[in-house]
C-alpha positions as CSV (number, residue, x, y, z in Angstrom):
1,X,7.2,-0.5,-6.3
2,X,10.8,0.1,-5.1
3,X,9.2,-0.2,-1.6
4,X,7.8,-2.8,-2.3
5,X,11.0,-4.2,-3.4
6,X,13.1,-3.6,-0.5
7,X,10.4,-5.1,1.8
8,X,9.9,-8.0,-0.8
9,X,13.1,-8.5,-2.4
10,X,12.2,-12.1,-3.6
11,X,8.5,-11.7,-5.1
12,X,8.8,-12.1,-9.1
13,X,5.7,-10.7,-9.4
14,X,6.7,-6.9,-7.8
15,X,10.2,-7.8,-9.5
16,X,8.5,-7.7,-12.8
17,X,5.8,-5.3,-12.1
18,X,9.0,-2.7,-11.6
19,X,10.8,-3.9,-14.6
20,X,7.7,-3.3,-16.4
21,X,7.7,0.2,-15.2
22,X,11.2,1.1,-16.4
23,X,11.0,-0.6,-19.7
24,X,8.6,2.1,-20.5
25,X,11.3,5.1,-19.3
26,X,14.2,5.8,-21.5
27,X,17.5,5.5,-19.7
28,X,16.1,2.4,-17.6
29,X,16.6,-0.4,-19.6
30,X,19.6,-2.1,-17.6
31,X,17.7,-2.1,-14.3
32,X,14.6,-3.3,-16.3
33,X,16.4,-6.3,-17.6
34,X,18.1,-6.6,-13.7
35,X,14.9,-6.7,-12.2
36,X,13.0,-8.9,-14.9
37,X,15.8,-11.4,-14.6
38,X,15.9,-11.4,-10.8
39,X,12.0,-12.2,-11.2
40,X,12.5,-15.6,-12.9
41,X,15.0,-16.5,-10.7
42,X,12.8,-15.7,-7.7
43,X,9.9,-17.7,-9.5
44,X,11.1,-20.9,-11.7
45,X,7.4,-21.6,-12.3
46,X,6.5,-18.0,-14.3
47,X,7.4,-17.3,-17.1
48,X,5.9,-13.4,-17.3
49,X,9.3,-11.5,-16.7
50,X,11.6,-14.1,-19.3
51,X,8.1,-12.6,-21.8
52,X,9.2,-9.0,-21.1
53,X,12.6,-9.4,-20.7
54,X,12.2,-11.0,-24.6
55,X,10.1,-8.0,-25.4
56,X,12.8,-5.6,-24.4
57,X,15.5,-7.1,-25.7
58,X,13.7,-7.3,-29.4
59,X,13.0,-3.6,-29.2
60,X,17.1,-3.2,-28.5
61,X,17.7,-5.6,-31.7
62,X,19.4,-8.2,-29.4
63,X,17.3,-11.0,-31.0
64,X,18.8,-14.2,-30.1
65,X,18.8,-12.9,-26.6
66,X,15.4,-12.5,-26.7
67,X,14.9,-15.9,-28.2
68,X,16.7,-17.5,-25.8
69,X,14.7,-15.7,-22.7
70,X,11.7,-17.0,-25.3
71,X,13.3,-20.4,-24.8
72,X,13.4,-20.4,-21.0
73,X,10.1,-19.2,-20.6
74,X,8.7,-22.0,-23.4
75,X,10.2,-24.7,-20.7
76,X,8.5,-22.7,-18.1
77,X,5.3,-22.6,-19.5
78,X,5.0,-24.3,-22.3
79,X,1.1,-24.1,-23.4
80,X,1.4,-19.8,-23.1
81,X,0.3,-18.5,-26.1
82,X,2.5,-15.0,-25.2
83,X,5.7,-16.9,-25.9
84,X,4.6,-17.6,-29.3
85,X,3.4,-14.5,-30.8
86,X,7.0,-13.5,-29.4
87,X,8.5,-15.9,-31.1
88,X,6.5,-14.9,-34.1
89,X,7.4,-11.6,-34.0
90,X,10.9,-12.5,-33.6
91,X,10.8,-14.7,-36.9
92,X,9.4,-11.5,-38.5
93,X,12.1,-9.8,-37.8
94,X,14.4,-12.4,-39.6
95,X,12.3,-12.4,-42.5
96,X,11.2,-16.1,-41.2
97,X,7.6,-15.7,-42.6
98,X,6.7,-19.4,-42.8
99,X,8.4,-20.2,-39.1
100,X,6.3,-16.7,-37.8
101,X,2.7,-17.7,-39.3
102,X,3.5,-21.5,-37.2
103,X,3.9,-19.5,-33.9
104,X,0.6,-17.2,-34.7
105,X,-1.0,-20.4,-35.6
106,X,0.1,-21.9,-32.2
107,X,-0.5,-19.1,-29.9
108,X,-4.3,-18.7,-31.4
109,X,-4.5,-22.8,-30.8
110,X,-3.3,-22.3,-27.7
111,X,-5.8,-19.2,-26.7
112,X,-8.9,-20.4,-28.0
């Protein structure tokens, strides 16, 4: 992936593909973030990296970052059912129980 990178510096999709991959390492987390962001600037029309960079920031606690990267990627894309059960999981987190069932309601409308 990182030579794939440097070869492709632009592609959101290897952008996020190695984001991805260092979610999942402990100690990676900043370049994770770096690289997921980099990937929806390279591609306005995805929304895939704002949906991991959301998932890594809730597992951090930084919740209303993740909401707003939930936010951005909702413009994006807004019939994903991804951003929805993030945003439900998100409202379970603030004890929003009602506001988290509307979002698992949503993204199972929007799946089936």
């Amino acid at each position: 992936l990182l030579t794939l990178t440097e070869e492709q510096p632009n592609v959101a999709a290897v952008l996020n593909a190695l984001g991805v991959a260092e979610s999942r390492l402990a100690g990676f987390e900043d370049s994770a973030k770096a690289h997921f962001q980099n990937a929806a600037i390279a591609d306005a029309a995805r929304s895939d990296s704002l949906i991991n960079l959301a998932a890594l920031l809730r597992a951090q606690r930084d919740l209303d970052g993740a909401e707003r990267a939930l936010s951005d990627a909702q413009r994006r894309t807004p019939a994903d059912p991804r951003v929805f059960v993030q945003l439900a999981l998100i409202a379970l987190d603030h004890a929003r129980n009602a506001e988290a069932i509307e979002h698992f309601e949503r993204a199972r409308e929007l799946h089936s």
